[in-house]
N, C-alpha and C positions, 0 to 999 in steps of 0.2 A: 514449231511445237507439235510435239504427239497428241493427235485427236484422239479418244476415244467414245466409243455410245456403247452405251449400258443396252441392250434390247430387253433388258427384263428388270424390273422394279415397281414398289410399292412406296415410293415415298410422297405420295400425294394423298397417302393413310393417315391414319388418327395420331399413330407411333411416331411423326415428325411434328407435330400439330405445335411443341412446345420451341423448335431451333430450326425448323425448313430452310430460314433464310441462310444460318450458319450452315447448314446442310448441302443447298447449290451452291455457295460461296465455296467450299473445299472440293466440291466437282470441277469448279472452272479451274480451280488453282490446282489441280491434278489432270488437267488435261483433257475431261469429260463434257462432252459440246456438245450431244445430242444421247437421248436417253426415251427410252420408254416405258407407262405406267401400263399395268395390266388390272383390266378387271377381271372377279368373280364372280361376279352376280349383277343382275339389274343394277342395285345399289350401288355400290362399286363400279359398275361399269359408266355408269350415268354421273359418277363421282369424277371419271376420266377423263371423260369430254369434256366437262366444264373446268378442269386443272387444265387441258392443254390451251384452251383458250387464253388463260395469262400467262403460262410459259411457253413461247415461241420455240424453244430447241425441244420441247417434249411431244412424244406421238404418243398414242394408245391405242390399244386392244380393248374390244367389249366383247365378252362370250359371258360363258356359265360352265365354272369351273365345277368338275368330278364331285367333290364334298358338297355340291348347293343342286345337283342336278335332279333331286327330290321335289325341290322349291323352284320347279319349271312350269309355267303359267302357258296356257292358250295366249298369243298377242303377244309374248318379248321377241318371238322371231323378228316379228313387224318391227318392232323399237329397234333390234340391232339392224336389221338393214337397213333402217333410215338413216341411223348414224353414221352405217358407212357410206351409204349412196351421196350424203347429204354431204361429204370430206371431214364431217366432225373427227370418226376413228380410223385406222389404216390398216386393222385386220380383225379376224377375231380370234378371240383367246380371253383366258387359257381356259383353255379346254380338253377335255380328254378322259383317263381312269386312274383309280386310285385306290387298289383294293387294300393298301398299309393299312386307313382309317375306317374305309368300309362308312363313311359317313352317310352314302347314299346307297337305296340296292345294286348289283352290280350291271342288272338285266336296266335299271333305267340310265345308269351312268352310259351304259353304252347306248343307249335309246337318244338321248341329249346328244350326247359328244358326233351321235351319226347328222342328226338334222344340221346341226351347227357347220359337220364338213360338207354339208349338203349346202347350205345358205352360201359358204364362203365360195363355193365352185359356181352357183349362180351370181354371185354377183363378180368375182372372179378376184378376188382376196387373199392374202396370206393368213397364214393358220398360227396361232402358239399354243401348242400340247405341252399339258402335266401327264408324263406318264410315271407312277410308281408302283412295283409291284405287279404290272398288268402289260410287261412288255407281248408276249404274245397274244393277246386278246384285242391289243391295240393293233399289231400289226395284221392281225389277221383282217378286223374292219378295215384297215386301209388298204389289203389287197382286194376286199372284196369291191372295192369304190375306185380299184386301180384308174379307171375311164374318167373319174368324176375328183381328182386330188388336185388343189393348187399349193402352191408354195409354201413351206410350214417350218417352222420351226421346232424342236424335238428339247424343251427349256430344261434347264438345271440338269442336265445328261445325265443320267446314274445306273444305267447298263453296262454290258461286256462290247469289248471290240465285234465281237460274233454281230450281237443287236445293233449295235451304231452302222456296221455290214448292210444290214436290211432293210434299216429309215435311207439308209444313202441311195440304194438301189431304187428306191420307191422317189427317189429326188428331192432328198426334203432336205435341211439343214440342222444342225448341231449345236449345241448355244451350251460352254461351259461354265460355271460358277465356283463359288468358294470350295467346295469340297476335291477339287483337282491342283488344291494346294495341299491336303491334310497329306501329312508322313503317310498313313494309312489308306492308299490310294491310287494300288499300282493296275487296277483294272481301270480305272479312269484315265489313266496317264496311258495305256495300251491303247485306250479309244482317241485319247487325243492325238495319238503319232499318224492314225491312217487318214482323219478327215481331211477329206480335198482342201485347198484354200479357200477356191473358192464356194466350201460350205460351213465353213467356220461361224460360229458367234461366241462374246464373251458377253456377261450378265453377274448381277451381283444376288438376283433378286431378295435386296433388301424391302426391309428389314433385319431376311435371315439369312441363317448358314455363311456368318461373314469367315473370310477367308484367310490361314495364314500371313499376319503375324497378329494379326487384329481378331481369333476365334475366341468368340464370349461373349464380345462386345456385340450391340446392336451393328448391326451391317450398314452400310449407306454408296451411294452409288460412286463415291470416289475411289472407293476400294475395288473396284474392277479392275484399276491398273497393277495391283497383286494378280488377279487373275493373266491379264494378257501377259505379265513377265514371267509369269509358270508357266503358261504355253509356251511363252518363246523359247523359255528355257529348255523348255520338252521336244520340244519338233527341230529346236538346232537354226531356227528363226532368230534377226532382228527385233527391238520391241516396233522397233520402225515401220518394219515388213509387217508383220502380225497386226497393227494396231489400223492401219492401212485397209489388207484385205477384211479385216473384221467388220471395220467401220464401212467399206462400199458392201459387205453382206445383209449388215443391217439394213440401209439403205433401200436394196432391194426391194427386201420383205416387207417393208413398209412404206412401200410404194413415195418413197423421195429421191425425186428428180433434180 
């Protein structure tokens, strides 16, 4: 049977609160063995740890995602490195900039998003970035930290093959989602042809942006397997081969041996 792990999701949210168990039930029956919840905040992050505690195939990220990076407190550095020192979480995220919503200033979003790559490189972590809108301002802090980057993920891709170019060089990885299915989608699909194997990731991150032939509906993490058969379709891969590297990429990143 084809494995696959979602590296990115939210369904240990409120948005499943009412069929979660219908929820993991249609992941296993489609293939999805391992999956991870991300947090955005204190709240949500501290929501993760304790989700993965009753599901054994789920990891989690805690950071302080772009839109919450206003509501950054003296003392949650401390709380995320306990979590991950302590093996509760397996990286942090998502993190990063997000000038679409502008939820937070732009000068603190990058203020956050720097300490946060700064925590992950001291304790020696993977990373999961939302970047939208703010490809080169992201890239620019991460050359400037070039010495000081561990392993990341670059989540829901929505840049040019040029940009996917430049997170590759810096070493990070690539995590695609629903929108590399949409008709309307041929710079995504350019980025999808050059990514190494092994820097691949596929993600649903449900709730949203669920994926042809399922766009409208709420998303959920079963629906990643539309994801991995558009890449395969894309790069001229097996779903076999693709579902494969994906899943030893995930793996990596979140540190499972």
């Amino acid at each position: 049977m084809i494995e696959l792990f979602d590296s990115h999701c939210h369904v240990n949210e409120e948005k499943f609160d009412g069929d979660r168990e219908e929820v993991l039930a249609r992941m296993a029956e489609h293939g999805v063995t391992r999956y991870a919840v991300i947090g955005s905040d204190m709240a949500t992050s501290r929501a993760c740890v304790e989700y993965v505690k009753s599901h054994g195939n789920a990891v989690c990220a805690v950071g302080i995602h772009p839109h919450e990076a206003k509501g950054y407190r003296e003392g949650d550095l401390d709380t995320l490195a306990g979590w991950i020192r302590s093996g509760e979480a397996n990286a942090i995220g998502e993190i990063g900039l997000d000038y679409y919503y502008d939820l937070s200033p732009r000068e603190t979003q990058q203020e956050v998003c720097r300490i946060q790559m700064e925590l992950a490189w001291e304790l020696g972590t993977g990373v999961a970035f939302h970047v939208r809108d703010a490809h080169q301002d992201m890239l620019d802090i991460m050359k400037s930290m070039r010495k000081h980057l561990t392993p990341g993920i670059l989540h829901c891709f929505s840049g040019s093959a040029e940009i996917a170019k430049e997170y590759l060089k810096l070493g990070y990885h690539i995590s695609f989602a629903g929108p590399v299915t949409f008709k309307k989608a041929p710079k995504l699909r350019e980025a999808a042809l050059l990514v190494p194997k092994d820097r691949l990731l596929i993600e649903t991150d449900s709730p949203y942006l669920a994926p042809e032939p399922v766009r409208g509906r709420r998303n959920e993490p079963a629906n990643v397997r539309f994801v991995a058969e558009k890449l395969a379709e894309i790069r001229e891969e097996s779903l076999e081969e693709l579902a494969a590297s994906t899943f030893e990429n995930a793996k990596t990143i979140y540190g499972i041996h």
